[in-house]
C-alpha angles and dihedrals in degrees: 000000000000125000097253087059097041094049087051095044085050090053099045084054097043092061096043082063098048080069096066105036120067145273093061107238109239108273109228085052088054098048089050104047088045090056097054085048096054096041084054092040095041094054087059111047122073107230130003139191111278082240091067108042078046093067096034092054091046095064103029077060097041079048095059103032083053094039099048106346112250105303085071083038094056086039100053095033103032134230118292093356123157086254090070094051090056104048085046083059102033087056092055084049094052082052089246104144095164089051094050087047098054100038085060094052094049092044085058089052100051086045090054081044093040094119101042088048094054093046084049096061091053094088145016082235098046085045097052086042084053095042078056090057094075090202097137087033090109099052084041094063091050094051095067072064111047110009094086137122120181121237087237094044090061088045098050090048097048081047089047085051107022094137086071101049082046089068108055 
């Protein structure tokens, strides 16, 4: 194992401990630096556990709708990637019916808007005239309510399948 991977997989594993021994870590640092671990680690394995490309698509999707709404979402991600399967999945196993829901609706959408998105991510200049659009501007707005997973709700959930985490 190089020593790229084997940093990444340390640190992945560093913070899985950091679960079971006290203090508990804060959880909004944890959830962020575990993020950025399991985005490194991730890149670099092969294959991992649905539960874990479940996780790692909800908040990959909760990073961009924050970041930019849907139509950057659908830009960065792309339209019906397997991304947006994940996170569909991953919010149903988060027990977030209102964000699946509205993840599918705005996944119809970008699919109806899939030309004109591609052509939108094209440049800095056709994504600004996009942004100006305001077609996904609705279900944006509804996503500051439902697209949310708490800090303690991902951690609870790694904690719940660590063993699977473990293993990447």
């Amino acid at each position: 194992m190089g020593a790229k991977k084997q940093s990444a997989k340390k640190n992945l594993l560093t913070l899985l401990k950091a679960l079971e021994q006290g203090p508990a870590p804060d959880p909004d640092d944890w959830v962020e630096a575990f993020f950025v671990a399991l985005k490194t680690r991730i890149a670099e394995v092969d294959a991992a556990e649905e539960v874990v490309l479940f996780y790692l698509a909800t908040e990959l999707v909760e990073y961009e709708v924050n970041n930019g709404g849907f139509a950057q979402t659908f830009m960065n991600l792309g339209i019906e990637s397997q991304w947006e399967d994940w996170a569909i999945q991953g919010y149903a196993l988060f027990e977030k019916p209102q964000a699946r829901d509205l993840l599918v609706r705005a996944a119809a959408l970008g699919r109806k808007e899939q030309a004109r998105i591609e052509k939108a991510a094209e440049s800095l200049e056709s994504a600004s005239a996009y942004f100006k659009r305001k077609t996904f501007a609705a279900l944006d707005r509804e996503a500051g309510k439902a697209m949310f997973i708490s800090s303690a709700e991902r951690m609870e959930l790694v904690r719940k399948n660590q063993t699977f985490f473990a293993a990447l």
